[in-house]
C-alpha positions in Angstrom: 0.0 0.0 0.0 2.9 2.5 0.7 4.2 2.1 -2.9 0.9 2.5 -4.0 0.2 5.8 -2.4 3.8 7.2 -2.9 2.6 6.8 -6.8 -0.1 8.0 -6.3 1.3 11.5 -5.0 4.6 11.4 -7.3 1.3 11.7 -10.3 -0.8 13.8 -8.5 2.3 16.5 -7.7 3.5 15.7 -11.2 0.5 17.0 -12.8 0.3 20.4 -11.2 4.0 20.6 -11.2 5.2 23.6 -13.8 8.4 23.5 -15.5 10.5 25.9 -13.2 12.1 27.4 -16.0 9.1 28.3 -18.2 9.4 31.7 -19.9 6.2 32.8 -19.8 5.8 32.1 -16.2 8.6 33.6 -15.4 7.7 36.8 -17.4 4.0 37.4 -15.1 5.9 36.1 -11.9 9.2 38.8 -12.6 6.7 41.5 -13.6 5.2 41.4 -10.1 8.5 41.2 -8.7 9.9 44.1 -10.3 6.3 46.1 -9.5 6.9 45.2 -5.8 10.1 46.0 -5.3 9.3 49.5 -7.2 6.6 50.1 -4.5 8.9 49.3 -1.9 11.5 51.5 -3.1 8.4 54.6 -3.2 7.5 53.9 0.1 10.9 53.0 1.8 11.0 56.3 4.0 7.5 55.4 5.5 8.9 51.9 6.9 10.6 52.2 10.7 14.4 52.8 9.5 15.5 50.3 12.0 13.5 47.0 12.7 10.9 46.9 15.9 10.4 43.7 16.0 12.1 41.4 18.8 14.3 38.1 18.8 12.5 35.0 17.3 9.3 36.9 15.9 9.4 35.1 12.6 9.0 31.5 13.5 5.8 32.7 15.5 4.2 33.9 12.0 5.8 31.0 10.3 4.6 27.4 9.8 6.6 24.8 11.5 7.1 23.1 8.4 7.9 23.7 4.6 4.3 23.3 2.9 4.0 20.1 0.7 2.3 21.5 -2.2 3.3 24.5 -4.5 1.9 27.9 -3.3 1.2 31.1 -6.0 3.6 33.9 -6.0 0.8 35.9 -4.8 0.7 34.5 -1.3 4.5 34.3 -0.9 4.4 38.2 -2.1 1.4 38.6 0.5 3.6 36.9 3.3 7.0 39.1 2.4 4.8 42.1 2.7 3.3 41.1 6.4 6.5 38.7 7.9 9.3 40.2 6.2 9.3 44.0 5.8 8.5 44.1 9.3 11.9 42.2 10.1 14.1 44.2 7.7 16.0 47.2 8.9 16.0 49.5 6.0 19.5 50.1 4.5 17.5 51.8 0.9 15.9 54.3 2.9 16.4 57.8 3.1 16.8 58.4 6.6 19.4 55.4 6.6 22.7 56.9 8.3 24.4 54.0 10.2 27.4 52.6 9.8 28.5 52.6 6.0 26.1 53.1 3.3 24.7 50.3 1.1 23.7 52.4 -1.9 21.9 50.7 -4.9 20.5 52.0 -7.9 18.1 50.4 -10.8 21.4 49.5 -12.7 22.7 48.1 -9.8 19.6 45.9 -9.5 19.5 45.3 -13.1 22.9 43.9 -13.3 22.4 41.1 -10.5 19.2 40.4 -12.6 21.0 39.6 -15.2 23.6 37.7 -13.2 21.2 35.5 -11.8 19.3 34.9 -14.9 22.0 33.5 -16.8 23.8 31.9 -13.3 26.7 30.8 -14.5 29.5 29.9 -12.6 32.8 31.3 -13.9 35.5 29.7 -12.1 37.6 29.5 -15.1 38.0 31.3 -18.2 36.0 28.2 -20.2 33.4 27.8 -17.7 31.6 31.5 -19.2 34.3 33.5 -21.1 32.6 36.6 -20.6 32.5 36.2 -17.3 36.2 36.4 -16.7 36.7 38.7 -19.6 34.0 41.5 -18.4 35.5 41.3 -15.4 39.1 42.2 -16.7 37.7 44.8 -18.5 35.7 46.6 -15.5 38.4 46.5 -13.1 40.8 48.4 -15.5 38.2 50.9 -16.2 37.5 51.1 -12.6 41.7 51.5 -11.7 42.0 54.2 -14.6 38.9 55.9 -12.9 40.7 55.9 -9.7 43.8 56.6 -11.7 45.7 53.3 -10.0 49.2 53.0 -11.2 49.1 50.8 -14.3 51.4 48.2 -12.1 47.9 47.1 -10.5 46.0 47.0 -14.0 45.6 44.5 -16.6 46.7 46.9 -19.4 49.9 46.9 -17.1 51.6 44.5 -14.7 48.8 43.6 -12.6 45.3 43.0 -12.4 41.8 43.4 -10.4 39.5 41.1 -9.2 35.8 41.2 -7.6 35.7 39.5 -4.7 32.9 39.3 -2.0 33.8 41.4 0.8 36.9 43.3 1.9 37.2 40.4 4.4 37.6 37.8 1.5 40.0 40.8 -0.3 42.4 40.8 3.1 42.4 37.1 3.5 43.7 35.9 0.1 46.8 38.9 0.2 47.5 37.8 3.5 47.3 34.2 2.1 49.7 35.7 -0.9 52.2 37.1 1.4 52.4 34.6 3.5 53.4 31.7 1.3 55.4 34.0 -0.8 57.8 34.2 2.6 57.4 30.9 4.2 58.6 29.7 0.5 61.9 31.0 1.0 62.0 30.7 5.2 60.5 27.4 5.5 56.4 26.7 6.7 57.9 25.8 10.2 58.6 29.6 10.5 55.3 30.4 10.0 54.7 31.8 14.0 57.4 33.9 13.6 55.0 36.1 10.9 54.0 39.3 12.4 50.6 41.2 10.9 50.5 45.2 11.7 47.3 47.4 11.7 45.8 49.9 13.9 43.4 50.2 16.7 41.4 51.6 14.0 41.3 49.3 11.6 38.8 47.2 10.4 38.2 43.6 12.4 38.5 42.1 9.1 42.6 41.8 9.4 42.5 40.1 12.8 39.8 37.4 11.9 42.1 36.9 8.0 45.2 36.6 10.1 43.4 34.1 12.6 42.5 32.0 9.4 45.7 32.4 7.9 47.4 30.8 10.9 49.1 34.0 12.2 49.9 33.2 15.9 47.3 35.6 17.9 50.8 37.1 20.0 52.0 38.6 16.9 48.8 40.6 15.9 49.6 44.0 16.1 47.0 46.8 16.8 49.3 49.9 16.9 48.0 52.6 19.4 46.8 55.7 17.7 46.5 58.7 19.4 44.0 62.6 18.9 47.3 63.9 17.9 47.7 62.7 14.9 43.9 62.3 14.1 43.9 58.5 15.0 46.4 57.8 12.1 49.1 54.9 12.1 51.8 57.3 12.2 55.2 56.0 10.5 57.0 56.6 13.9 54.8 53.9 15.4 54.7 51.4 13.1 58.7 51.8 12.8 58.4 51.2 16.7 56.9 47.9 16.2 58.8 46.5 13.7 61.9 47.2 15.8 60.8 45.5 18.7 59.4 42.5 16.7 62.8 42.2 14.8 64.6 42.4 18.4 62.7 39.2 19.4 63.6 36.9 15.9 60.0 37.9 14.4 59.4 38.9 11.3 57.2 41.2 9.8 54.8 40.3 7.4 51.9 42.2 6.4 50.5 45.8 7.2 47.1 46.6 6.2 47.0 51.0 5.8 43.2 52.4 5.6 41.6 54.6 3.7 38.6 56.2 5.8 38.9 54.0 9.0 35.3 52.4 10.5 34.9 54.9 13.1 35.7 58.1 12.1 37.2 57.6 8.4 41.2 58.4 9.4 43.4 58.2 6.3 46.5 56.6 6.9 49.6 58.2 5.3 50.1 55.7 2.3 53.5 57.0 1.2 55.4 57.3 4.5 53.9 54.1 5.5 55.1 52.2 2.3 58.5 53.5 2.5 59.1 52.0 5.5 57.3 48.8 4.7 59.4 48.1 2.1 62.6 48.4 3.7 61.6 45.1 5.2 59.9 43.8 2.4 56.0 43.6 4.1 53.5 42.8 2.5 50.9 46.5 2.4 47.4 45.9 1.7 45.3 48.9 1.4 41.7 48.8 2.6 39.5 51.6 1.2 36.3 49.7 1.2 34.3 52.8 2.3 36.3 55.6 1.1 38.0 54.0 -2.3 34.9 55.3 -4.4 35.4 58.8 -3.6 38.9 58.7 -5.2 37.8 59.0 -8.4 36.6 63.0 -7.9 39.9 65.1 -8.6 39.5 66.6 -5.2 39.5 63.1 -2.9 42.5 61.3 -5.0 45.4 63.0 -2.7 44.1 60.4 -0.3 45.5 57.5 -1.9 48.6 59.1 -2.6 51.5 56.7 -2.2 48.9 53.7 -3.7 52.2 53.1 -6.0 54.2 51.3 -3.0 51.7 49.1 -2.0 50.8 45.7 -3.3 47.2 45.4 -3.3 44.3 48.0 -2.6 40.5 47.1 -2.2 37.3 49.0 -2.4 33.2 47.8 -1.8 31.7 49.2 -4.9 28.5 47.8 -2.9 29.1 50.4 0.1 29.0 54.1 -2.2 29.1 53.0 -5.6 25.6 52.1 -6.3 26.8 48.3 -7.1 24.6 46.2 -5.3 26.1 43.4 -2.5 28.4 42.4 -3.4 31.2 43.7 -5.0 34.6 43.8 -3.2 37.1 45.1 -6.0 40.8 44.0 -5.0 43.8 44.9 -7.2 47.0 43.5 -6.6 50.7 44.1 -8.2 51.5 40.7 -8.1 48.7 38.3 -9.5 51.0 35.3 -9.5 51.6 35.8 -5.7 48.1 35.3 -5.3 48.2 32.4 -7.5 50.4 30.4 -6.0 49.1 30.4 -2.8 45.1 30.2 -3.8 45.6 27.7 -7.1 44.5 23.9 -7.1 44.7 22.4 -10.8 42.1 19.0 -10.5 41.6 17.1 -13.7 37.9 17.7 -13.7 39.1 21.4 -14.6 42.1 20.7 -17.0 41.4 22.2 -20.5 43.5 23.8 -23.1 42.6 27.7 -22.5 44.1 27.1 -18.6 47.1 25.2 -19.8 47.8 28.1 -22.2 48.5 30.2 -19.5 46.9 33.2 -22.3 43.7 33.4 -19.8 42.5 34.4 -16.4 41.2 31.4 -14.0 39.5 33.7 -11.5 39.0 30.3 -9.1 43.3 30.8 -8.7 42.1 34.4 -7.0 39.9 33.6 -4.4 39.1 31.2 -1.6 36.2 29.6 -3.1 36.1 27.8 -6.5 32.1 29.1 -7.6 32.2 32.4 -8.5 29.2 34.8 -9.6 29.1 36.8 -12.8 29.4 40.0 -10.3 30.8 41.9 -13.1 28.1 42.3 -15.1 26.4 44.7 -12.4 29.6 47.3 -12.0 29.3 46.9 -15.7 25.9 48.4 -15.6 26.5 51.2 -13.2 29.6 52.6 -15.0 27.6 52.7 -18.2 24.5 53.5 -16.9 25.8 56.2 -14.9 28.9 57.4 -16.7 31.8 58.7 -14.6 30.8 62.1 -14.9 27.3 61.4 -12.7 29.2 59.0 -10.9 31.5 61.9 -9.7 28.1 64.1 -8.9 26.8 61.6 -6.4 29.3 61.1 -4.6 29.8 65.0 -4.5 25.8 65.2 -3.6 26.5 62.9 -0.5 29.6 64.9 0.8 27.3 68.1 0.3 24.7 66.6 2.2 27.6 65.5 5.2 28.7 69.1 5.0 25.1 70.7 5.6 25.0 68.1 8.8 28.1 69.2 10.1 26.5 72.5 9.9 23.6 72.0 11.8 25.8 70.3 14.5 27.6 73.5 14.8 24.9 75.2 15.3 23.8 74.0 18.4 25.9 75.0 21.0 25.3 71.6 22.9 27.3 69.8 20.1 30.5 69.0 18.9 31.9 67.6 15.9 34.5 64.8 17.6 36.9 64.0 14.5 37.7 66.3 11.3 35.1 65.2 8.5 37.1 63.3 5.4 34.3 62.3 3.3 30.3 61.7 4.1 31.0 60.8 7.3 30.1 63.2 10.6 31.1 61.9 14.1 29.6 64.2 16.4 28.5 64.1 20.2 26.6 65.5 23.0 29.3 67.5 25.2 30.1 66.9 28.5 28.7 70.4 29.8 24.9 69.3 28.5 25.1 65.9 30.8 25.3 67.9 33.9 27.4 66.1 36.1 30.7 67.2 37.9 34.1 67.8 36.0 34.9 64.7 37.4 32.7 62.0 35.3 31.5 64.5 32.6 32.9 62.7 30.2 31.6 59.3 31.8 28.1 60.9 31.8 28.8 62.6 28.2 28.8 58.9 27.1 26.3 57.8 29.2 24.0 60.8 27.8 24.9 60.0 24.2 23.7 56.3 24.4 20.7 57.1 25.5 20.1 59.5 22.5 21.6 57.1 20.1 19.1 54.3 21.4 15.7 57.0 22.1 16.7 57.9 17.8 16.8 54.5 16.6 14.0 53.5 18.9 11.5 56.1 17.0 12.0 54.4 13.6 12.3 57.3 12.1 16.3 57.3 11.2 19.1 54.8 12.2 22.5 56.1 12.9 25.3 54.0 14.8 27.9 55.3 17.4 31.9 54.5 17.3 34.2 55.6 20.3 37.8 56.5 19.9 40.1 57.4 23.2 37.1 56.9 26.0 34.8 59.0 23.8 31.4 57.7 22.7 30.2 59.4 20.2 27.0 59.4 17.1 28.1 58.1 13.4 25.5 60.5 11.0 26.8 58.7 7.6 25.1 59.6 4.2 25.3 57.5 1.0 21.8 56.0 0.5 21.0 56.8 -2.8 17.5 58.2 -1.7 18.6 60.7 0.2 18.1 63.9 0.2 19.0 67.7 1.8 15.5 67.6 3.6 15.7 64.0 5.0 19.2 65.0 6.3 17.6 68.3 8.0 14.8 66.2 9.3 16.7 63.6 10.6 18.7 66.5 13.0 15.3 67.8 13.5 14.6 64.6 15.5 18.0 64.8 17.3 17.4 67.5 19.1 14.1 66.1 19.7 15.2 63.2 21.4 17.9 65.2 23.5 15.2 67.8 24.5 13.1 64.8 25.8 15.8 63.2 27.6 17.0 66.2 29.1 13.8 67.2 30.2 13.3 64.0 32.2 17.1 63.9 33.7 
């Protein structure tokens, strides 16, 4: 009887079953799709910025299990609509301002359209030539744009690829520099390696060296200090690499920044290089916020000194209107990267590889898949044009500007670091908490979570905080493509708002 009823149901399912790839289904079913994300994107600045619901909400709207029979597009659409929005915090919206942007834009969206419509899987030149072609092509646009040294192009000595995130980008240079040493030290050496960063820089580096088998004693997170704007100064990171050489370590790898996490420091490229290179490390550049913004005239002195490095990265999915993800890495040395990421099974022999004439894009990162991400950067840049490209990023830093304005107008403000980009770091000062020279700074704080928490609580912006040398302070960081000069006077509209309120009750 169980055989009987299991063919039963194989027919029954078979018959209502459509072919998941059928054209004309797919053409009604991607029209709504399209139509309901337009909505959403018209009425994003009327959704809380910053979810309201708690932990473990969704299973209580959900069904226990995965339904055993198909279900129309319209009730899954119905079911995003009344389980999901609720549960998304709002990264498109206008009054987004936390951490770094996420900016999109229809050719943004487009682009992964077409990615995952054709879903091919490009680990090799053969697998989807285009693939790996496109993606030659976009990255030496992208490097002329940002006017990279030709040493890091393809038309040059070098070459770009797209990676996922900057934490993928750090790992495989690390992984680069590391085997390019141990090859001439010997792998048992491997915990005398040393890695240098900041305090400021991005967690990434620690959690690539902690993969890459660094020993956790010879992570370094140089001190930075207000006197030099929380910079790695050259006269630390000298500092370090004495020392380390004094105890039979050697240095490795430095990561630099470009427009650090909290408060968007630039660390000085050319000073830092110069030293680096005296001892042959490894410098990886990470400007995965500010990189974009390099390719305006007036940003580009920032990445002065790019020439002595050995790779630089940016997230054309944080302020380049490239949708997640899209981690552009360029390195000097592709063959370093190679060498140390390469694996040559039979299953993937073929002539093109052998050749040596093509790009095998599986040899330049950690996994073998790889996404047609290209074909979305590809999009922007010609659906934008560098020109309007240039203008948005100059609209955003505008917009940062007229906020750092409105800060300085109130007198119970200050701005806490010098603004580099669209970035303004700003706080309630110590005078406004009202407690004793003593723990005014300790209440300052104190004071400034509670505004940070009664903002993001009203749903009606989301910014996030940082804190640099005791100091907690409010991140206010524009980039979301949909915003605008009045959401960014609303949004300090409702800062004072909140800070009125609290100080009323204290």
């Amino acid at each position: 009887m169980g055989s009987l009823n299991s063919n039963h149901e194989l027919k029954t399912n078979s018959a209502s079953f459509n072919n998941p790839m059928d054209s004309e289904e797919f053409r009604r079913q991607g029209h709504m799709i399209i139509d309901f994300i337009a909505d959403y994107y018209r009425d994003v600045e009327k959704y809380p910025v910053l979810s309201q619901v708690e932990p473990g909400y969704l299973r209580k709207r959900l069904p226990e299990s995965a339904p055993y029979n198909p279900e129309p597009i319209e009730t899954i659409l119905h079911d995003v609509q009344q389980h999901i929005v609720p549960g998304i915090t709002h990264w498109q919206s206008p009054y987004y301002f936390a951490y770094f942007p996420s900016s999109g834009s229809i050719a943004g969206f487009l682009g992964e359209m077409l990615s995952s419509g054709f879903n091919v899987v490009g680990f090799n030149w053969m697998s989807s030539p285009a693939a790996t072609e496109l993606e030659n092509i976009v990255m030496d646009w992208l490097g002329e744009m940002l006017k990279l040294p030709k040493s890091f192009l393809f038309s040059g000595t070098g070459g770009g690829v797209i990676q996922g995130t900057t934490c993928e980008a750090i790992l495989c240079t690390l992984a680069a520099a590391r085997d390019q040493i141990l090859n001439e030290i010997g792998r048992e050496n491997i915990s005398r390696l040393v890695v240098y960063g900041s305090d400021q820089t991005h967690s990434a580096l620690q959690k690539a060296a902690q993969i890459a088998g660094i020993d956790p004693k010879n992570f370094r997170a140089i001190k930075t200090t207000k006197s030099s704007s929380f910079t790695l100064t050259p006269e630390s990171l000298q500092a370090a690499i004495d020392l380390d050489i004094q105890a039979g370590l050697i240095p490795l790898f430095l990561c630099a920044t470009v427009g650090t996490t909290a408060i968007t420091t630039v660390d000085p490229l050319g000073p830092l290089c110069d030293i680096a290179k005296r001892y042959s490390i490894w410098v990886h550049v990470d400007a995965a916020y500010a990189g974009s913004a390099c390719i305006c005239s007036e940003f580009r002195h920032f990445i002065d000194g790019i020439e002595g490095a050995d790779a630089f990265s940016l997230n054309a999915h944080k302020w380049f209107f490239t949708t997640l993800d899209c981690c552009c890495l360029w390195v000097k040395n592709p063959n370093a990267l190679i060498k140390a990421l390469s694996t040559n099974p039979e299953f993937l022999r073929n002539k093109a590889s052998d050749s040596k004439q093509v790009v095998d894009y599986k040899d330049w990162q950690i996994t073998l898949s790889r996404r047609f991400r290209a074909l979305k950067l590809w999009l922007v840049l010609r659906s934008f044009g560098v020109a309007n490209l240039r203008n948005f990023l100059r609209s955003h830093v505008g917009m940062a500007q007229l906020f750092q304005e409105l800060v300085g107008g109130d007198n119970r403000f200050e701005i806490v670091a010098p603004r580099n980009f669209a970035v303004v770091c700003f706080r309630v000062l110590p005078s406004a908490s009202g407690l004793g020279d003593g723990k005014a700074n300790e209440g300052a704080n104190e004071l400034n979570r509670k505004l940070l928490e009664s903002i993001n609580a009203s749903g009606q912006l989301y910014v996030s905080h940082g804190m640099v040398a005791g100091i907690y302070f409010i991140r206010f960081a524009v980039g979301a493509t949909l915003t605008e000069d009045r959401h960014v006077i609303a949004a300090w509209k409702v800062v004072q708002e909140k800070l009125d309120g609290i100080l009323a009750t204290s």
